[in-house]
KEKE-758127 format. One record per atom (N, C-alpha, C, O): atom name; x, y, z. Coordinates in Angstrom, 1 decimal. Example, Ala and Ser with C-alpha at 12.3 -4.5 7.8 and 13.67 -1.06 7.14 Angstrom:
# KEKE-758127
['N', [13.2, -5.7, 7.8]]
['CA', [12.3, -4.5, 7.8]]
['C', [13.2, -3.3, 7.8]]
['O', [14.2, -3.3, 8.5]]
['N', [12.8, -2.2, 7.1]]
['CA', [13.7, -1.1, 7.1]]
['C', [12.9, 0.0, 7.9]]
['O', [13.4, 1.1, 8.0]]
***
This chain:
# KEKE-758127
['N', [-7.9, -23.9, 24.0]]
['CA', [-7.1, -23.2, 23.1]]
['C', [-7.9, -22.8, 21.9]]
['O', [-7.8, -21.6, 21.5]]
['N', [-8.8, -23.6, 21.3]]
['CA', [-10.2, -23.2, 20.5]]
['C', [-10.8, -22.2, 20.5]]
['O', [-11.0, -21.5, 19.5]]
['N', [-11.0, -22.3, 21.8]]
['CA', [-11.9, -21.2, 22.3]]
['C', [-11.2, -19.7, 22.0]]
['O', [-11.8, -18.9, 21.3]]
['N', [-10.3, -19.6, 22.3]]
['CA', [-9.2, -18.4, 22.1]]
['C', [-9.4, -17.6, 20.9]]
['O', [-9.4, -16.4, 20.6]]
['N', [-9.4, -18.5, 20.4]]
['CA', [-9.0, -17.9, 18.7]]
['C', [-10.4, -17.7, 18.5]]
['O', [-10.4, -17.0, 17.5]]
['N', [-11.5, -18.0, 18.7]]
['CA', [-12.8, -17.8, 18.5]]
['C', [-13.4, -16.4, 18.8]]
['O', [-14.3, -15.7, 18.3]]
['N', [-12.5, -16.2, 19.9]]
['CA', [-12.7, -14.6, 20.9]]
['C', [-12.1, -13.6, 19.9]]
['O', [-12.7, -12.7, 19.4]]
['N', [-10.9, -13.9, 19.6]]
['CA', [-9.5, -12.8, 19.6]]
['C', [-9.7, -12.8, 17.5]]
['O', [-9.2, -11.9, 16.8]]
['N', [-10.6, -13.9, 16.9]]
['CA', [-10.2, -13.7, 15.7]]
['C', [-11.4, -12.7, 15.3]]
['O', [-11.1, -12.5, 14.1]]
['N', [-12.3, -12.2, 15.6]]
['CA', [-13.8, -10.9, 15.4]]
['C', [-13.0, -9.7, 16.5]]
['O', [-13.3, -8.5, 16.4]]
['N', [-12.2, -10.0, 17.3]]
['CA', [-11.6, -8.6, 17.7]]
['C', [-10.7, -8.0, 16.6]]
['O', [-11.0, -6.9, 16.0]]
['N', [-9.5, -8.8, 16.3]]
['CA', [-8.9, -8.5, 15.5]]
['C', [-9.2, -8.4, 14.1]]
['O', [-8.5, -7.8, 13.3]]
['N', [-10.2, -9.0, 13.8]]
['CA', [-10.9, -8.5, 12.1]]
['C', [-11.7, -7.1, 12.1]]
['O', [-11.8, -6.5, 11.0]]
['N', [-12.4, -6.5, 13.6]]
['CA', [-12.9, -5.3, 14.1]]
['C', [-11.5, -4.0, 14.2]]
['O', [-11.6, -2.9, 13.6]]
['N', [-10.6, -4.4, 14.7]]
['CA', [-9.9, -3.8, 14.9]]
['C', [-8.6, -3.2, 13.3]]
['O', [-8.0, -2.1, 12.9]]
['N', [-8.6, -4.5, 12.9]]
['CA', [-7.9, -4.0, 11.2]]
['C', [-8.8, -2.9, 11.0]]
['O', [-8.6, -1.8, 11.2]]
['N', [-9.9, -3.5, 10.4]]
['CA', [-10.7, -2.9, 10.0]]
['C', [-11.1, -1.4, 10.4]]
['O', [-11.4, -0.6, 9.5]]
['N', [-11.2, -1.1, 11.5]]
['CA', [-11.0, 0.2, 12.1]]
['C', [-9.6, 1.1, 12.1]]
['O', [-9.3, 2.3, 11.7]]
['N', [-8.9, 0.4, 12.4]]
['CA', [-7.3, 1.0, 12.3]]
['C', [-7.1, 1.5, 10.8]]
['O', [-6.4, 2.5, 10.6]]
['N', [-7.9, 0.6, 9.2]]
['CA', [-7.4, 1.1, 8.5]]
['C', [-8.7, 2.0, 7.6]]
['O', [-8.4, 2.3, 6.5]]
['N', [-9.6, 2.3, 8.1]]
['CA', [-10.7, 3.3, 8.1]]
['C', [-10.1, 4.8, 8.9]]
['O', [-10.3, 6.0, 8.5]]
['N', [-9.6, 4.4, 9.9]]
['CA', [-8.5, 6.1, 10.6]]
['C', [-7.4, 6.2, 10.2]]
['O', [-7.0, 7.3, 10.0]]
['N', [-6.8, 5.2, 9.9]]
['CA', [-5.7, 5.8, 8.4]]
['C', [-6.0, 6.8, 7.4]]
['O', [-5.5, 7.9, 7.1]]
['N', [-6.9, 6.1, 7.0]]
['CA', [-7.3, 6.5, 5.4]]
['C', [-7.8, 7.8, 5.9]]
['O', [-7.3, 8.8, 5.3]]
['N', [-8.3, 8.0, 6.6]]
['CA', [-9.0, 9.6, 6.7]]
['C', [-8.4, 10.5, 7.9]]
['O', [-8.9, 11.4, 8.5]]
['N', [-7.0, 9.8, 8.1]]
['CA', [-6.0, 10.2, 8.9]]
['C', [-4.9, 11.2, 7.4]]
['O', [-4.4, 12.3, 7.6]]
['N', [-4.8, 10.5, 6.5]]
['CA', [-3.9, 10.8, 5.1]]
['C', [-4.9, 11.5, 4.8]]
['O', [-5.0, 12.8, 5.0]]
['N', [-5.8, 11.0, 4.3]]
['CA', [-6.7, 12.4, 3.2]]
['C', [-6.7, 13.3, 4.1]]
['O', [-6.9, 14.4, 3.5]]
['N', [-6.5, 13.4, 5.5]]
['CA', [-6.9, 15.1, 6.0]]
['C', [-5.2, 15.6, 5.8]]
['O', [-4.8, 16.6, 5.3]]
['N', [-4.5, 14.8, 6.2]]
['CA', [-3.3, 15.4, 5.8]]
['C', [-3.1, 15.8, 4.6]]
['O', [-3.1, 17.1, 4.5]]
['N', [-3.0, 15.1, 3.4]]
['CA', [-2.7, 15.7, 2.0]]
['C', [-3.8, 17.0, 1.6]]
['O', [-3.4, 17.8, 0.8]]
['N', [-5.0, 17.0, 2.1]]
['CA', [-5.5, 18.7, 2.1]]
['C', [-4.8, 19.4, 3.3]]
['O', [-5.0, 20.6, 3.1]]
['N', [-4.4, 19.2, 4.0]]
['CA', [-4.0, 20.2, 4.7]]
['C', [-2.7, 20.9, 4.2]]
['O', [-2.5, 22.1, 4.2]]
['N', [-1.7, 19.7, 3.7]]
['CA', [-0.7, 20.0, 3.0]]
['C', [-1.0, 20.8, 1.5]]
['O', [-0.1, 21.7, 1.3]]
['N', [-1.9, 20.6, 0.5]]
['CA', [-2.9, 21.5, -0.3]]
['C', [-2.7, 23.0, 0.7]]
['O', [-1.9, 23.9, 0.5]]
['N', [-3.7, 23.0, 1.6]]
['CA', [-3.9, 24.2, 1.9]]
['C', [-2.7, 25.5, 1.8]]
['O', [-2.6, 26.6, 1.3]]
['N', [-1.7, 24.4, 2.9]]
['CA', [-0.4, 24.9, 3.4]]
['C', [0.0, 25.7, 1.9]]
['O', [0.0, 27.0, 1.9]]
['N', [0.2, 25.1, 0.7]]
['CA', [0.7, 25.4, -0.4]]
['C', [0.3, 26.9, -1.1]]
['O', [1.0, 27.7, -1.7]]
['N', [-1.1, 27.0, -0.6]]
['CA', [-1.7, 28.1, -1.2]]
['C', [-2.6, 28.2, -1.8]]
['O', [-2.9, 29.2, -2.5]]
['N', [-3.2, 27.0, -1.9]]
['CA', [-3.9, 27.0, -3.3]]
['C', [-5.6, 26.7, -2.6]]
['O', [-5.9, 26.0, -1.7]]
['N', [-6.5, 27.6, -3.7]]
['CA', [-7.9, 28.0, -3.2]]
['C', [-8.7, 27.0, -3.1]]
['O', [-8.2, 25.9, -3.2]]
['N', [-9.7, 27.0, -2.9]]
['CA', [-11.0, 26.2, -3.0]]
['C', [-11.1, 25.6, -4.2]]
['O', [-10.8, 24.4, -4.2]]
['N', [-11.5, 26.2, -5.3]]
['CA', [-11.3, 25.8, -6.7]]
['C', [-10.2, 25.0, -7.4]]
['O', [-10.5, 24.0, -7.9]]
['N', [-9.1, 25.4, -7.3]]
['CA', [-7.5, 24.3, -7.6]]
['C', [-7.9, 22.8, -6.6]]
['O', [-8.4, 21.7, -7.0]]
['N', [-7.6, 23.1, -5.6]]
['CA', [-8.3, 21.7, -5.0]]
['C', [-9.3, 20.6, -5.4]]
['O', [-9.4, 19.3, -5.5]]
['N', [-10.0, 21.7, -5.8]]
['CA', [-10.9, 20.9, -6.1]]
['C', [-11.0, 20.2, -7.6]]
['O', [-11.8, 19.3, -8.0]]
['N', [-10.1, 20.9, -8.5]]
['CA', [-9.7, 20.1, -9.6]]
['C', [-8.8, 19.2, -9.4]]
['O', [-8.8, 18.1, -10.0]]
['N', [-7.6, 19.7, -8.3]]
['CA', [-6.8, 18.8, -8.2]]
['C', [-7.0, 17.2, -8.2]]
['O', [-6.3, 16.4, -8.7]]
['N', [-8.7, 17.2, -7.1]]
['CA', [-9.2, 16.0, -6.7]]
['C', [-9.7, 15.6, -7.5]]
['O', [-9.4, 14.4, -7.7]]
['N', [-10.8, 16.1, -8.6]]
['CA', [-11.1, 15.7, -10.0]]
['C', [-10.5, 14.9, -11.2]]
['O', [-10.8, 14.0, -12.0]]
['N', [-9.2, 15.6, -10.9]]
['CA', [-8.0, 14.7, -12.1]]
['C', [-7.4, 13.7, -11.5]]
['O', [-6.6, 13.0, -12.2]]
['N', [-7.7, 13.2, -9.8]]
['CA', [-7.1, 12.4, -9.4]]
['C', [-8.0, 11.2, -9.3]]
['O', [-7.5, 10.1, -9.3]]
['N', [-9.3, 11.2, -9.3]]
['CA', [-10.1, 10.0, -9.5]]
['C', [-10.1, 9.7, -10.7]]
['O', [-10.2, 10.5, -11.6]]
['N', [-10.0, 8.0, -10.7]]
['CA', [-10.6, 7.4, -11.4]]
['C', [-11.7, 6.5, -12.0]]
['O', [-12.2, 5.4, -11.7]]
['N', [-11.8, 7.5, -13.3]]
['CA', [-13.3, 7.2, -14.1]]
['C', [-13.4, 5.2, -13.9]]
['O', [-14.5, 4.7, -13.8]]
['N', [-12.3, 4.5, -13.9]]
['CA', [-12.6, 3.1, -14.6]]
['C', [-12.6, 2.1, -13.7]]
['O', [-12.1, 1.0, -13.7]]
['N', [-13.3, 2.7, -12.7]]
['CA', [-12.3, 1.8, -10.9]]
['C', [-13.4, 0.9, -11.1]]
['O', [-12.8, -0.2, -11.4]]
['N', [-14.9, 0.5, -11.0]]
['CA', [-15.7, 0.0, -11.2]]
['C', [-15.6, -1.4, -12.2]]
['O', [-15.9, -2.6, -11.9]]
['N', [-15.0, -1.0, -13.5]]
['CA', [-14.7, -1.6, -14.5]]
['C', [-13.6, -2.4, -13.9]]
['O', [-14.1, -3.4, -13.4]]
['N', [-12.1, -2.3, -13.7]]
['CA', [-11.5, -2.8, -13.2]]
['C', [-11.9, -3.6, -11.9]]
['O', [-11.3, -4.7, -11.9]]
['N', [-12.7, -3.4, -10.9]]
['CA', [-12.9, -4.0, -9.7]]
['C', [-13.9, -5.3, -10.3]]
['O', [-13.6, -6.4, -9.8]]
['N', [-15.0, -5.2, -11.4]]
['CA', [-15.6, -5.8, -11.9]]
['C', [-14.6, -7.1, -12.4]]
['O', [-14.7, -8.3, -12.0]]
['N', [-13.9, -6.6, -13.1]]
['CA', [-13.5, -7.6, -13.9]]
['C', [-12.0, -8.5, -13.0]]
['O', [-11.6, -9.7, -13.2]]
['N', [-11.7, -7.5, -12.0]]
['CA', [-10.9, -8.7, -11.1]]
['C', [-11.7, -9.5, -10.1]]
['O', [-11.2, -10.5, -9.6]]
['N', [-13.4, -9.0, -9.5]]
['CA', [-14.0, -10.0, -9.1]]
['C', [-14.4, -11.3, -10.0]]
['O', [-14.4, -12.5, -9.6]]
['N', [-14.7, -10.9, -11.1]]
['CA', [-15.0, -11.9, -12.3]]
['C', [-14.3, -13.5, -12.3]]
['O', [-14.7, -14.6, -12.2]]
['N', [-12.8, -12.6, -12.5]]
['CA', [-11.3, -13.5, -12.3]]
['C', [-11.3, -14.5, -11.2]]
['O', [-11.2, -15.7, -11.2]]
['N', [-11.3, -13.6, -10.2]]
['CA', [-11.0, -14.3, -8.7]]
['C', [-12.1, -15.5, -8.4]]
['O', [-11.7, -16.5, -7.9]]
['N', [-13.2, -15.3, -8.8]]
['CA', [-14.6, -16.1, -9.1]]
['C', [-14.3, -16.9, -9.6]]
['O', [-14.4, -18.0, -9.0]]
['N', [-13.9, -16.8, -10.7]]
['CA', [-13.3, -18.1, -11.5]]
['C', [-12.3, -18.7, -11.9]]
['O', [-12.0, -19.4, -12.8]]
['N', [-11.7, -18.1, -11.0]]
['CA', [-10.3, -18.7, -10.6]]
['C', [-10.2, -19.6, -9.5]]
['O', [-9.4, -20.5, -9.5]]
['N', [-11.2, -19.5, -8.3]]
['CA', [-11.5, -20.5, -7.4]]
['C', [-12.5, -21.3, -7.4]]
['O', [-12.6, -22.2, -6.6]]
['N', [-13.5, -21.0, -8.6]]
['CA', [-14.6, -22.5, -9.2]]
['C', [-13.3, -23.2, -9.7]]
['O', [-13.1, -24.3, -9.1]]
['N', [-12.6, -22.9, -10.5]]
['CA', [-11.7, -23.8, -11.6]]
['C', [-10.5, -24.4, -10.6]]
['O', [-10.4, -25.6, -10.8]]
['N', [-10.0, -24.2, -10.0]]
['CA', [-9.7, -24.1, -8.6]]
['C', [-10.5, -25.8, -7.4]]
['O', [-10.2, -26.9, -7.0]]
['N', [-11.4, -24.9, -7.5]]
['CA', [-12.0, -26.0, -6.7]]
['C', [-12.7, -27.3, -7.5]]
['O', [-12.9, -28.4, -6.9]]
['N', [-12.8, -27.1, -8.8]]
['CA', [-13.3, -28.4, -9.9]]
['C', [-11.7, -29.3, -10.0]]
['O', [-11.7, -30.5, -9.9]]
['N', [-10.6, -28.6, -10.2]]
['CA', [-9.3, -29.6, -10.2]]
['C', [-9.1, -30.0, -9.0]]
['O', [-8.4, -31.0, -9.0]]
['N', [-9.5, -29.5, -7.8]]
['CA', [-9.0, -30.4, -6.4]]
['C', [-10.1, -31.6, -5.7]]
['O', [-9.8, -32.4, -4.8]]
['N', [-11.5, -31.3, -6.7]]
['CA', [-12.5, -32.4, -6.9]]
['C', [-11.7, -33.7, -7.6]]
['O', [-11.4, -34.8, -7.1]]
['N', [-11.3, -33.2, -9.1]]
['CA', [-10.9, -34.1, -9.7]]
['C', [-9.8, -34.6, -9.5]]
['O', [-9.6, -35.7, -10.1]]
['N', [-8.7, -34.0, -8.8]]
['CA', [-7.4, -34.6, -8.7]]
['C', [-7.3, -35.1, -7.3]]
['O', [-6.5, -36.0, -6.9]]
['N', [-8.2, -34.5, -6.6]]
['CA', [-8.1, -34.8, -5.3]]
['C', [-6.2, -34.0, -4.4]]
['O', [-5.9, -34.2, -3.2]]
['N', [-5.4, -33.3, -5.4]]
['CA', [-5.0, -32.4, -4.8]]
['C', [-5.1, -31.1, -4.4]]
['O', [-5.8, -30.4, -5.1]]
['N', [-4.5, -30.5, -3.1]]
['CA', [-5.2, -29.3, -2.6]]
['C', [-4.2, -28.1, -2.7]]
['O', [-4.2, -27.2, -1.9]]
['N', [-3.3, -28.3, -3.8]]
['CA', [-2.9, -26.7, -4.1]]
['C', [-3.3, -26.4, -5.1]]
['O', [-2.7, -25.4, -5.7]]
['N', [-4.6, -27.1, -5.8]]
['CA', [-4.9, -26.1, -7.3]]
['C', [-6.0, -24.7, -7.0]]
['O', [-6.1, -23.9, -7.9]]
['N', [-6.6, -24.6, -5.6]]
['CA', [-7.2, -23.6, -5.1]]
['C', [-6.3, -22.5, -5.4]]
['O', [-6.4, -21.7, -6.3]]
['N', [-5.7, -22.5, -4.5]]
['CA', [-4.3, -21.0, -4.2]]
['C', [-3.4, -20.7, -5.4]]
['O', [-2.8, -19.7, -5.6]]
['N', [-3.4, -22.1, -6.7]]
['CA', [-2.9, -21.6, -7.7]]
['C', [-3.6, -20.9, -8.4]]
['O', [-3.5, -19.8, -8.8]]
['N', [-4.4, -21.8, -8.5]]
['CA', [-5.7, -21.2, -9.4]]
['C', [-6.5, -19.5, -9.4]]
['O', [-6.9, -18.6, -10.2]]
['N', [-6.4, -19.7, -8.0]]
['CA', [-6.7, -18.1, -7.7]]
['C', [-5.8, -17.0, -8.0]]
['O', [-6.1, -15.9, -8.4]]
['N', [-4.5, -17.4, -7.8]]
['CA', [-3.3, -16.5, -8.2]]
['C', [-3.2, -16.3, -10.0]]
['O', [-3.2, -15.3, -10.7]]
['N', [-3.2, -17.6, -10.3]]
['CA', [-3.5, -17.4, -11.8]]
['C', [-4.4, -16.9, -12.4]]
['O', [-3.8, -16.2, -13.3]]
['N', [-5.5, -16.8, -12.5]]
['CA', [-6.2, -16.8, -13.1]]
['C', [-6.7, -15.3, -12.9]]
['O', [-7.0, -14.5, -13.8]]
['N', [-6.7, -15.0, -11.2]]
['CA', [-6.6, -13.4, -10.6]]
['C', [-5.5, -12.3, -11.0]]
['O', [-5.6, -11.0, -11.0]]
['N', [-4.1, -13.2, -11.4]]
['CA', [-3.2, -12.1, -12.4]]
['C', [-3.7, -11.8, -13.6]]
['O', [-3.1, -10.8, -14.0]]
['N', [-4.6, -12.3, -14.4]]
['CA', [-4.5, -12.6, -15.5]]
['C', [-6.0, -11.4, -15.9]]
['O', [-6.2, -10.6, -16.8]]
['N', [-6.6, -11.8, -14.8]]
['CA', [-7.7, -10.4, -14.3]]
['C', [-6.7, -9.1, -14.2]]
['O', [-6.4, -8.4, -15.2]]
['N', [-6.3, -9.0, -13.3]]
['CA', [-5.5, -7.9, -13.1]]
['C', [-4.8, -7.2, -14.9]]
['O', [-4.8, -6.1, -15.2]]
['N', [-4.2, -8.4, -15.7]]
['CA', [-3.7, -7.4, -16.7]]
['C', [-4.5, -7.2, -17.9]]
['O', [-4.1, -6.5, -18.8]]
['N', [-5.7, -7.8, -17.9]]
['CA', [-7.0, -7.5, -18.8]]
['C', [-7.4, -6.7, -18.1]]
['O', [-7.9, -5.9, -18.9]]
['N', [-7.5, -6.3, -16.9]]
['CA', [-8.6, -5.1, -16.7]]
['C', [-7.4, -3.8, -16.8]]
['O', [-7.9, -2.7, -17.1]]
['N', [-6.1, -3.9, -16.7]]
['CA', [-5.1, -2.6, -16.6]]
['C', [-4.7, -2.3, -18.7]]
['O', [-4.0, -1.4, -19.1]]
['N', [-5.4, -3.3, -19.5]]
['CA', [-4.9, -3.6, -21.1]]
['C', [-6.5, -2.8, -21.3]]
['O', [-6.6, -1.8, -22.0]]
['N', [-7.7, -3.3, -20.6]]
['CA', [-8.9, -2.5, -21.5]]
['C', [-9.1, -0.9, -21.1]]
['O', [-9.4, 0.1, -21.8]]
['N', [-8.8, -0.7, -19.4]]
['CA', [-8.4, 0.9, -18.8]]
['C', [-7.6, 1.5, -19.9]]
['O', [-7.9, 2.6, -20.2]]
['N', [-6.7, 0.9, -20.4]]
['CA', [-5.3, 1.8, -21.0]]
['C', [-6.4, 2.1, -22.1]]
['O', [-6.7, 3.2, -22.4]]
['N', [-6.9, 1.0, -22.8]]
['CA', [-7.6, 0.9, -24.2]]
['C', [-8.8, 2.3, -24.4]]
['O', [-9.3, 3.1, -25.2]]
['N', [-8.7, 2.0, -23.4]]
['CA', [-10.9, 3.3, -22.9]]
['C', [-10.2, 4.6, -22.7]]
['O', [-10.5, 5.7, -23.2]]
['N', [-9.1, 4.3, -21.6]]
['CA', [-8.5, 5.5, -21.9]]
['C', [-7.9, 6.3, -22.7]]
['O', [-8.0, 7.5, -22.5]]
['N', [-7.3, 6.0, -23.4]]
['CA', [-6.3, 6.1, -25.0]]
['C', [-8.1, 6.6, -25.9]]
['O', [-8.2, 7.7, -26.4]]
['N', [-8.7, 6.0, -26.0]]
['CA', [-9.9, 5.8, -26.9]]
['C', [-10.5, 7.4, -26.3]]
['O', [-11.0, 8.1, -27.2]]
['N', [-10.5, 7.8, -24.9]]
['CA', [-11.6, 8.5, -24.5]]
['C', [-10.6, 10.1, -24.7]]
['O', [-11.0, 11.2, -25.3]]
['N', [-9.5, 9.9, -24.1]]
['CA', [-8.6, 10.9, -24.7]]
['C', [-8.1, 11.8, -26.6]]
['O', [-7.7, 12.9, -26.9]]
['N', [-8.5, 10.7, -27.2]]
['CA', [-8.7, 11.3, -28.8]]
['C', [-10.0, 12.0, -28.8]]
['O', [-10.4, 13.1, -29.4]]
['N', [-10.7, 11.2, -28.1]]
['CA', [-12.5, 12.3, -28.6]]
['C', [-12.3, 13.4, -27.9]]
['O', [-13.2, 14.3, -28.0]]
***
């Protein structure tokens, strides 16, 4: 029974993984095609896609790895010390929300700041 799940669990991590790589560029061809359909040139598009990225993705990804890092050291030092084993999964939830609204409070901040200049 071991064995099974040894085979089937690298297929199915191969296979997510592919299924949502041809998604993703399954939608992006659609939403230009749907662009095209509309009418609109080479140039419009291409602003369109300009105003749709975001400048702070880096920043934000940073600072919820940060979180999540140290949410499962802090995490794994109370399940040393208490010797119970749900301070991992709290700890990561907590401390990884807490990432999440610091990094969505300094975006708004950079953004708000970069928009006056």
């Amino acid at each position: 029974m071991n064995n099974a799940a040894e085979v089937f669990i690298p297929i199915v991590l191969f296979l997510v993984i592919g299924l949502s790589f041809v998604t993703y560029l399954y939608f992006r061809s659609k939403e230009r095609q749907m662009l095209i359909e509309k009418g609109l040139d080479a140039q419009n598009i291409k602003e369109f896609f300009e105003r749709k990225r975001d400048k702070f993705i880096l920043l934000k990804i940073g600072i919820i790895s940060v979180t999540f890092g140290l949410g499962l050291g802090i995490g794994l030092i109370l399940q040393d010390v208490t010797s119970k084993e749900y301070w991992v999964p709290f700890a990561l939830f907590v401390v990884t929300g807490f990432g999440f609204v610091i990094s969505n409070l300094l975006v708004n901040k950079y953004q708000s700041n970069t928009k006056e200049n």
